[in-house]
C-alpha positions as CSV (number, residue, x, y, z in Angstrom):
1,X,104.1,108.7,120.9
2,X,100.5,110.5,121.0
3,X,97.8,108.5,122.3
4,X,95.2,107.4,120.0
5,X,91.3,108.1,121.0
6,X,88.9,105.5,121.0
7,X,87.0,104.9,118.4
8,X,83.1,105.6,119.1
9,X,81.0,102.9,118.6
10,X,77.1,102.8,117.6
11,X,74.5,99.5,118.2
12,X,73.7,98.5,114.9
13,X,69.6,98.3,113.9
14,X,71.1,95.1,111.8
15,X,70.1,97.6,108.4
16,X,73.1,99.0,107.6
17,X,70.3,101.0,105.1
18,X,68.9,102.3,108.1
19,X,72.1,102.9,110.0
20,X,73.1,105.3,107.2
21,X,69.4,107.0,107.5
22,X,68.3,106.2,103.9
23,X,64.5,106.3,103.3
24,X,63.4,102.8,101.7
25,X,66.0,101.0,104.1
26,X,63.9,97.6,104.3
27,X,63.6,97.9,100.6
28,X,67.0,98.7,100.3
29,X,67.8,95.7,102.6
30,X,65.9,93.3,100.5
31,X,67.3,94.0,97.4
32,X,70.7,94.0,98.4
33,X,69.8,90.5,99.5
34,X,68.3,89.6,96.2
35,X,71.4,91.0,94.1
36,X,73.7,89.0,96.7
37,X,71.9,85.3,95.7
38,X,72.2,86.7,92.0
39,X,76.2,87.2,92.1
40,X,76.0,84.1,94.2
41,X,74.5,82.0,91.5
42,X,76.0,83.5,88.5
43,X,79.9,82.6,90.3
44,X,78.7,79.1,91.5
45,X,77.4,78.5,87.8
46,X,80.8,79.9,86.7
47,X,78.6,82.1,84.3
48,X,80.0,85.0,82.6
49,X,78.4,88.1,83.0
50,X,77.8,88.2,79.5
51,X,75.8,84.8,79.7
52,X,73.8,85.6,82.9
53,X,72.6,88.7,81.3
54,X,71.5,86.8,77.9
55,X,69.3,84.4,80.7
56,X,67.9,87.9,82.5
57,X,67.5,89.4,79.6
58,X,69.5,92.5,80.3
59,X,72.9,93.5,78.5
60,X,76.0,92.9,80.6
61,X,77.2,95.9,81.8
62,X,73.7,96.6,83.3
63,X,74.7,93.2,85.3
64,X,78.2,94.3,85.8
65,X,77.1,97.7,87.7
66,X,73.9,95.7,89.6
67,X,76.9,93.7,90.9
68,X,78.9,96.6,92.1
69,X,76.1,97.8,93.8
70,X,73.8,100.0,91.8
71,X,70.6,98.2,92.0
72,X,68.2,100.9,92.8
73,X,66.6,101.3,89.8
74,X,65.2,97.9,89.9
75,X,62.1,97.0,91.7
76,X,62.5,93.8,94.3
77,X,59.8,91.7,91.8
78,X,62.5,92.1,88.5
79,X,65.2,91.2,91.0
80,X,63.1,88.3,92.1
81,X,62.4,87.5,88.4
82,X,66.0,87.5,87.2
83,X,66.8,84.5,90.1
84,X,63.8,82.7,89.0
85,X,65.5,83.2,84.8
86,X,69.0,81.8,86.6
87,X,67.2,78.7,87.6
88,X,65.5,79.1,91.5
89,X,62.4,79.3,92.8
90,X,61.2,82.2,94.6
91,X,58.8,81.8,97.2
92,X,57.2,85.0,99.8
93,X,56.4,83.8,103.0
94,X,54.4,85.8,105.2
95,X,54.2,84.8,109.2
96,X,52.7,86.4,112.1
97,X,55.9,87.8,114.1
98,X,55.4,86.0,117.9
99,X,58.1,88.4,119.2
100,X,60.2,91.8,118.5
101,X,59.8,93.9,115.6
102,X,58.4,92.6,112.2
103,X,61.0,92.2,109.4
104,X,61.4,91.9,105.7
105,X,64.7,89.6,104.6
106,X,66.0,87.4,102.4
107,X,66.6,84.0,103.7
């Protein structure tokens, strides 16, 4: 039996955005963060897709491909909007970073 190489490995940045060299990778970052608490809320409200987009005010298969992952065209303030229309506050924080590399995320 042939022997198998090793797989190379490469130290992630932690933005798997960056990592695949997109421009916008914070951005990116953020809003995949944002669309994450939105499918997260819409499953623990046992909503329908259909009835989360009546509260966003989108139709449902704009929600349906925002889940699968095509949220670029939306800025991060309308994905911020459409948690605060399925019920959560929003708040920015900005802190002076005591160590490392300033970050953007989603907490």
């Amino acid at each position: 039996m042939p022997k198998r190489e090793a797989l190379k490995q490469e130290p992630s940045t932690g933005n798997v955005f960056a990592d695949l060299g997109l421009a916008d990778a914070g951005e990116h970052l953020i809003k995949a963060g944002l669309v994450v608490r939105i499918d997260r809320t819409i499953r623990q409200r046992k909503l329908t897709q259909a009835a989360a987009a009546k509260l966003m005010g989108i139709d449902q298969p704009k929600i349906s491909a925002m889940l699968a992952g095509q949220f670029r065209g939306y800025s991060v303030e309308r994905l911020m909007r459409f948690l605060v229309a399925l019920g959560h506050d929003v708040e920015i924080v900005v802190k002076r970073r005591t160590h490392g590399t300033a970050e953007l995320r989603v907490a």
